[in-house]
C-alpha positions in Angstrom: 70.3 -292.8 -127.3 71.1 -290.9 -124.1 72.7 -288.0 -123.7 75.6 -289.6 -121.9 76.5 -293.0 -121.1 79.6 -295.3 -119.7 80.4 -298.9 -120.0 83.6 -299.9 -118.2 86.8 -301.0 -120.3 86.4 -304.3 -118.8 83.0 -305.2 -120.4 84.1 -304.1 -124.3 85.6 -307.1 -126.1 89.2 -307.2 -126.4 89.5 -307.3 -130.3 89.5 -304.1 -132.3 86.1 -302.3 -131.9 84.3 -301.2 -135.4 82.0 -298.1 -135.9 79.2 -299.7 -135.2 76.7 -300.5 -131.9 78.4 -301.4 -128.7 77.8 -305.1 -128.3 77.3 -304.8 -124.4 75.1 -302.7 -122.7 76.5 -299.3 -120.5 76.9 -299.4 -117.2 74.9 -296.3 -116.8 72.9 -294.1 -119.0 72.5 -291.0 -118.3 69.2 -288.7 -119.5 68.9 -284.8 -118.9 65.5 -283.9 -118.9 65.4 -281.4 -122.1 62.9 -278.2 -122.2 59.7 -279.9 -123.7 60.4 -283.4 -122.1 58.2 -284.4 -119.4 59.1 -286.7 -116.3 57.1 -288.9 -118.1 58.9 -289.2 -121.4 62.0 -290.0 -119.7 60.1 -292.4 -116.8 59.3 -294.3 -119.6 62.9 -294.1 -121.4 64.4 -295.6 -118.0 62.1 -298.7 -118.0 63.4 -299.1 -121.5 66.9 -298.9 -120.4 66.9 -301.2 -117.7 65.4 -303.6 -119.9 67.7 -304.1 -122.3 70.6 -305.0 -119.6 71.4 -301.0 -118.6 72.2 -301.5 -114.6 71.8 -297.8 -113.9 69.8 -295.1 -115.3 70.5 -291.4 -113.9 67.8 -288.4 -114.8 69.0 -285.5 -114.3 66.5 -282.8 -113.9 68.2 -279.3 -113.8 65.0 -277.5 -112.9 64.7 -279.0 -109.7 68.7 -280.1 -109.5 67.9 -283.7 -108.7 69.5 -286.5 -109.6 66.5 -289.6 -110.1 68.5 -292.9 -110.1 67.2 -296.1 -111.5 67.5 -299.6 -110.6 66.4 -302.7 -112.4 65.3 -304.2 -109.4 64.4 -301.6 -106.6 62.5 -298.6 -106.4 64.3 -295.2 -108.2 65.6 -292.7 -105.5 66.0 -289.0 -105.9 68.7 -287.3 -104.9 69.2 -283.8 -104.4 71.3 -281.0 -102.4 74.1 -282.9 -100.3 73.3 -286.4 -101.2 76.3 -288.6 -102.6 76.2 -289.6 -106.2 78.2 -292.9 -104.8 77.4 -296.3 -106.7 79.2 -299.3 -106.8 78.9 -299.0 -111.1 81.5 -296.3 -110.4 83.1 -296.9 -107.0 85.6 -293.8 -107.5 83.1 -291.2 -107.9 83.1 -288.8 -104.9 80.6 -286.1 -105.5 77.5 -285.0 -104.4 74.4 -283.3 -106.5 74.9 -280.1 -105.2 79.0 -280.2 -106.4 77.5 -281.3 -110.1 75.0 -278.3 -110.2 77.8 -275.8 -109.1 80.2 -276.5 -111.2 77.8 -276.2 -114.3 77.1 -272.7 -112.9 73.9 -273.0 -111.9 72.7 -270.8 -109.4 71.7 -273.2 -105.6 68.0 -273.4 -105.5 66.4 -273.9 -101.9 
């Protein structure tokens, strides 16, 4: 499981929704990289993602207050500092890495 994830209200099924597995995949999943995880770890935990239908994986990475973004079929990109956390999975989201890192409090490394 990841430690967040969204899947639009479009993609889950109209009738009543038990406690049980989502039947569609998310949108986006969303890994922070935890003290004792590697890059690695969660490298791996993307590919998995992606796989089974995810069309966006985020790792966050708090150490280094980068945002690595996934694809399923392009190249991951990190983004960092002033960069735009824009996607078209969420077309309304207007903030950048730096805004995300503030206003959890941490301190702006350089």
């Amino acid at each position: 499981m990841p430690d967040l994830l969204y899947i639009s209200y479009d993609k889950l099924p109209k009738n009543e929704l038990k406690d049980e597995a989502c039947p569609k995949p998310p949108e986006l999943a969303i890994e922070i990289i935890s003290p004792g995880q590697s890059f690695g770890i969660v490298n791996a935990k993307a590919t998995d993602y992606l796989k089974a239908g995810v069309e966006r994986f985020w790792l966050v990475d708090s150490k280094s207050q980068t945002f690595t973004v996934f694809y399923p079929n392009c190249p991951s990109h990190t983004k960092k500092g002033k960069e735009s956390l824009e996607d078209e999975v969420l077309p309304e989201l207007k903030l950048t890495v730096e805004q995300i890192f503030f206003e959890a409090g941490l301190p702006k490394i350089s």
